[in-house]
NUVEXBA-479092 format. One record per residue: residue in one letter; x, y, z of N, C-alpha, C in turn. Coordinates in pm, whole numbers, plus 32768, in hexadecimal, padded with zeros to 4 digits. Example, Ala and Ser with C-alpha at 12.3 -4.5 7.8 and 13.67 -1.06 7.14 Angstrom:
% NUVEXBA-479092
a85277DC7830C84CE7E3E830C85287EB6830C s85057F1F82C485577F9682CA850A80038313 
//
This chain:
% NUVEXBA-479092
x5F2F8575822D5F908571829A5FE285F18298 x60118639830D601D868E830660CC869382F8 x615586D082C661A986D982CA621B872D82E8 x624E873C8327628F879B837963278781834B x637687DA830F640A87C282D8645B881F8320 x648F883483656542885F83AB65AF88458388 x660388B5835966508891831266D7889E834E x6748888A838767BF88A583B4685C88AD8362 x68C388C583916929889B8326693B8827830D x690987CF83326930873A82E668C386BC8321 x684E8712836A67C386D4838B673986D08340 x66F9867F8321668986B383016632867E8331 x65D986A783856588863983C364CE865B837B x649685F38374641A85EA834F63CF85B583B2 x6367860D83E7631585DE8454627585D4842E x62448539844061AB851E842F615585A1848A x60E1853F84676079859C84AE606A85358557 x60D484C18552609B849685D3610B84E98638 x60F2850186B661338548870961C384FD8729 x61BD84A48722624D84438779629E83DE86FF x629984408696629083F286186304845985C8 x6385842485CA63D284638564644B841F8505 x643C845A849864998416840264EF847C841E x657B845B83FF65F584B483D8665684818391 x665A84F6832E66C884A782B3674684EA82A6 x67B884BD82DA6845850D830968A98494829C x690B8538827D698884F2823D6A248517827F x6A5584C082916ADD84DB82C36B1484D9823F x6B828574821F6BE2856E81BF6C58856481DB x6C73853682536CF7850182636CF8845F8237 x6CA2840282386CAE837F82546C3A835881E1 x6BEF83A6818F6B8A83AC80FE6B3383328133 x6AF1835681B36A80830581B96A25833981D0 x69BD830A81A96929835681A668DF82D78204 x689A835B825E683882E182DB67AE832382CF x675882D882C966C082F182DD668182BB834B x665D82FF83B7665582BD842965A882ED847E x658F829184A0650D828184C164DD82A58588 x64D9830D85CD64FB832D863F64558303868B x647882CA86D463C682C2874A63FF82EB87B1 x6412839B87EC64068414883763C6839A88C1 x6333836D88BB6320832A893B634582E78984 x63DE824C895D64028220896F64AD81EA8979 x64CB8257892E656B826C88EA657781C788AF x652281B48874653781568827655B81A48760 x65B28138873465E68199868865FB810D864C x65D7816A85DD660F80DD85496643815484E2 x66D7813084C06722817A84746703810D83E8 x670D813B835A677B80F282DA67D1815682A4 x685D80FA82AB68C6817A82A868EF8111821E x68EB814D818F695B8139810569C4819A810B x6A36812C811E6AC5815B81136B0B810F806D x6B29819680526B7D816A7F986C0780F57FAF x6BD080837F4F6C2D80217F586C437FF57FC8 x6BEA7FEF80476BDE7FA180B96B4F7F4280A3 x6AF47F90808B6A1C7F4B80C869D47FA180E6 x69A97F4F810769307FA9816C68E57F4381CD x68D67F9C825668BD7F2582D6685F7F9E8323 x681D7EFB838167C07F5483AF67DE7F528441 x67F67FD484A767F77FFB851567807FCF8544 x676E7FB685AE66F27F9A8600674D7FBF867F x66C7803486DC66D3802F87606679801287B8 x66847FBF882E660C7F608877662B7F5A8900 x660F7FC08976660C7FDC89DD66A37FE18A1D x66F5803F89C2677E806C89C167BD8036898B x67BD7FB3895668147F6D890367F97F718872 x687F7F73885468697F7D879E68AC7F0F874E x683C7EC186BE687E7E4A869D68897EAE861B x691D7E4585D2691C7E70851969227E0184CD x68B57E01847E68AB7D8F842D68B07DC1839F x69127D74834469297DD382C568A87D8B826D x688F7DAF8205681E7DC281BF683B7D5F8123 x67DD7D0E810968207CEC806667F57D128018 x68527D5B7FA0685C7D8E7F1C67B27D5B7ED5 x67797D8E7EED66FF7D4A7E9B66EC7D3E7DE3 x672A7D957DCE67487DD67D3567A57D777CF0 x674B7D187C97679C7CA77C6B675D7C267C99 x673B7C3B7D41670E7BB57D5167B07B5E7DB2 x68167BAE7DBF68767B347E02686F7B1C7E84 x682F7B3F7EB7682A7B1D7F64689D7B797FA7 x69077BB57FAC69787BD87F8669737C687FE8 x69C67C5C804569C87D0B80A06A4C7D2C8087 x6A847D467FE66ADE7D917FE06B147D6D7F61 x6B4A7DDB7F136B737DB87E6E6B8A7D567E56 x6C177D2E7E986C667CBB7E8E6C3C7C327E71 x6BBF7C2B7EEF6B907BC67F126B057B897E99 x6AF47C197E816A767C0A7E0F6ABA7BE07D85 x6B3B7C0F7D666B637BB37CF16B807B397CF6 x6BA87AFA7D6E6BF17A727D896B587A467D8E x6ADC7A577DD36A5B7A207DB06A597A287D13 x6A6F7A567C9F6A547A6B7C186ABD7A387BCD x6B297A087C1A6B7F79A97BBF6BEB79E87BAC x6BED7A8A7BD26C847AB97B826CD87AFE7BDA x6CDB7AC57C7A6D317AE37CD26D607A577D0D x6DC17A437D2E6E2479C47D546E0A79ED7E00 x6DD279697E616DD279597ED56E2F79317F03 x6E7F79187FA06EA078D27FC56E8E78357FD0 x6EED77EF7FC86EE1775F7FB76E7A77487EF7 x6E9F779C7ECF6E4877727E4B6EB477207DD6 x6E7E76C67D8B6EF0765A7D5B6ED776B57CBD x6F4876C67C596F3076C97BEA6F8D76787B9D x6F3176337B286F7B75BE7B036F5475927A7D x6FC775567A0B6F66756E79876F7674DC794E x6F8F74B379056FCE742B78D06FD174367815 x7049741277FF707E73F5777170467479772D x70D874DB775B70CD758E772B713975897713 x71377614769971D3762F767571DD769576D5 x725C769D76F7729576EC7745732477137705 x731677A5771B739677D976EA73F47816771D x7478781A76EB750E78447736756D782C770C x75DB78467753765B782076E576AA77E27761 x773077C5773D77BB77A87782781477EA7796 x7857780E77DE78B7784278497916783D788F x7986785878A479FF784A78EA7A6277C078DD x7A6177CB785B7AC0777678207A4D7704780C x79E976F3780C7986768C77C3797D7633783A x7973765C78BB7987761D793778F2763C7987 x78B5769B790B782676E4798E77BA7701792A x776376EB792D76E376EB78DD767B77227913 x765A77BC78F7760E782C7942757C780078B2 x74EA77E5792A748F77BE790073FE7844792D x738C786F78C9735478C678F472D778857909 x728C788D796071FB786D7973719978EC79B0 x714A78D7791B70ED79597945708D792879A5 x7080798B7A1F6FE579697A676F5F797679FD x6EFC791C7A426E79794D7A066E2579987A48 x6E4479C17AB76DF37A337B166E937A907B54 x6E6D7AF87B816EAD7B4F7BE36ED57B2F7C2E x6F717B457C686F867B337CC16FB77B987D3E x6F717BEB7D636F9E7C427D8A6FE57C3F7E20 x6F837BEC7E746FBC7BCD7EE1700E7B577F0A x70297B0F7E8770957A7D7E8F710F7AA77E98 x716A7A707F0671F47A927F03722B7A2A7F08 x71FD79B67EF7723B79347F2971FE78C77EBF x726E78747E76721877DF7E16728F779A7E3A x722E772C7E457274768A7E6D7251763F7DDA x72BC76127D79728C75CC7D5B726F753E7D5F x722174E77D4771CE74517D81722074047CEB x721674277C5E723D73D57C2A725F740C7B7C x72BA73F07B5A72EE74247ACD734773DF7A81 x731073A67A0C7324733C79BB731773AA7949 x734F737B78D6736C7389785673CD734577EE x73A47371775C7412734F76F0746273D276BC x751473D476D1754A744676B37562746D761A x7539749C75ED755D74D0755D75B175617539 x7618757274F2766775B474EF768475B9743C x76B57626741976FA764873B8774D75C67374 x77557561738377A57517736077457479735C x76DB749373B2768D743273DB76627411744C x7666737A749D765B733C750776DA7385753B x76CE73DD75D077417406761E775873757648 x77ED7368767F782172E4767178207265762A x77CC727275D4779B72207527774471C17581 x76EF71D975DD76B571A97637760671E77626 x75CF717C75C0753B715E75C174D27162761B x74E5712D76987490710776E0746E716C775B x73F2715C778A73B571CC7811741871BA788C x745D7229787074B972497916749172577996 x74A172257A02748B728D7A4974FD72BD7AC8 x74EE73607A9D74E273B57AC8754773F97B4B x74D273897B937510737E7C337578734C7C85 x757372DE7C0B75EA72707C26766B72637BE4 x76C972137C10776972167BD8775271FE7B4C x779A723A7AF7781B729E7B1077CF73247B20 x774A73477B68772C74067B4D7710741B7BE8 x770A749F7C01771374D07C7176A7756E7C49 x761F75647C6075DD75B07C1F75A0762F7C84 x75A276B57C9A756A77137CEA74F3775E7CA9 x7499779D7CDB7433780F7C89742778687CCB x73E378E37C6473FC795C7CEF739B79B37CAF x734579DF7CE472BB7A4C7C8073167AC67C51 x731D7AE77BCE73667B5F7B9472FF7BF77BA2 x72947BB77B7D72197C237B8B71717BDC7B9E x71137C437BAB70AE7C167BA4707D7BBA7B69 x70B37B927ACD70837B487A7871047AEE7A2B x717E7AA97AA571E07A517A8E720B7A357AA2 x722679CD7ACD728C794F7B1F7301794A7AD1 x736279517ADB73EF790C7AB2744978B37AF2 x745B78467AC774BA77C17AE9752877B87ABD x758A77AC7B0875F277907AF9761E770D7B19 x765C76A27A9C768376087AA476E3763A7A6B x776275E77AE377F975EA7AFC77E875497AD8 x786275257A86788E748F7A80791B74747A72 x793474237ACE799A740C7AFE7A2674207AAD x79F073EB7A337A5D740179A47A267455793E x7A8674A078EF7A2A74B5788D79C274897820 x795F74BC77FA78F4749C7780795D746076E3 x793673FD76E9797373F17664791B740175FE x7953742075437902740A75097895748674F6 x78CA750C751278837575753E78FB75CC7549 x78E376757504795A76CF74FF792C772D7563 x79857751759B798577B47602792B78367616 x78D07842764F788D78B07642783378CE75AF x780A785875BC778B7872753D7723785D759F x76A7784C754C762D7828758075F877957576 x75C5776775DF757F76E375E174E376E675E9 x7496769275C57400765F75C173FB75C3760D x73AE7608768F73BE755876B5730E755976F0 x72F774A876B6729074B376A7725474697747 x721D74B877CB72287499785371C8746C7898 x71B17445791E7141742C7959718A746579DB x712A74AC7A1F716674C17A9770F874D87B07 x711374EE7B6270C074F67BD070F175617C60 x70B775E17C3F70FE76297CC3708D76457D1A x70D2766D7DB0707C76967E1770A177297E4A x703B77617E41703F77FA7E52701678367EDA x707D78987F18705F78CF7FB07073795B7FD1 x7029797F800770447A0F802B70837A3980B5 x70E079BE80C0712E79ED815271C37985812A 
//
């Protein structure tokens, strides 16, 4: 087959040996995408694949003036997946929208706060969360343990949600939830600003809006 190369400042086109038949492989360095695009001269019909860094890669199609874009999946790995993000949350270690994470009978660690009135709790994610800005939590029970013992000399699974606590969460980073449980009175039975181990079950719902 015969090959014909032209070269321009930021063109390169490769032309077969058929007459109405042309490949061109162009990079935009303003926007770091690279397109390889497939031209039929007879018909102005085109099929572009354009990989853009930390976007995909999708395929242009043009079909008697109109042009569709359909992005492409990550094949490498196997996730079905047209875009980083999406290919880790297929592999387990990116957090979706509406995705629940939830553990049962864990230590969880933290201490007390503001006169023994607030009990700041840490929960590590087990995947990424990069695009979560938002957790609801569904349900959080535990036993408080403190420097002294049972916070309020109180044995039994709390929960959480209910009187006397008033409980908020808020993602600190990629990889941590922090809770804050306010109760109405102070913690008894527990010194101010030490650390607690409480052993939890909880249940949150995770959103990216």
């Amino acid at each position: 087959m015969a090959v014909n190369n032209v070269k321009t400042d930021h063109v390169h086109y490769v032309r077969t040996n058929v007459d109405d038949d042309k490949v061109s492989v162009y990079y935009n360095p303003d926007t770091n995408n690279i397109f390889v695009g497939h031209d039929e001269d007879g018909d102005g019909n085109r099929t572009d694949i354009q990989a853009s860094q930390g976007i995909g890669v999708y395929l242009h199609t043009k079909i008697d003036g109109e042009w569709t874009t359909t992005p492409q999946a990550i094949s490498i790995g196997g996730t079905g997946a047209t875009n980083r993000r999406l290919a880790a949350a297929n592999l387990g270690l990116e957090a979706v929208n509406g995705q629940v994470m939830e553990s049962n009978q864990v230590p969880i660690m933290g201490y007390v706060t503001e006169n023994a009135t607030k009990l700041i709790l840490n929960f590590p994610t087990h995947v990424q969360t990069y695009g979560i800005t938002r957790v609801v939590i569904n349900s959080l029970t535990g036993v408080l343990r403190g420097d002294k013992g049972y916070l309020d000399s109180n044995n039994s699974v709390r929960n959480l949600l209910a009187s006397p606590f008033s409980t908020t969460i808020v993602k600190r980073h990629t990889g941590l939830f922090v809770a804050t449980v306010t109760k109405n009175a102070a913690f008894t039975n527990v010194t101010n600003n030490t650390p607690v181990c409480c052993m939890m079950s909880y249940n949150f719902t995770m959103y990216d809006s």
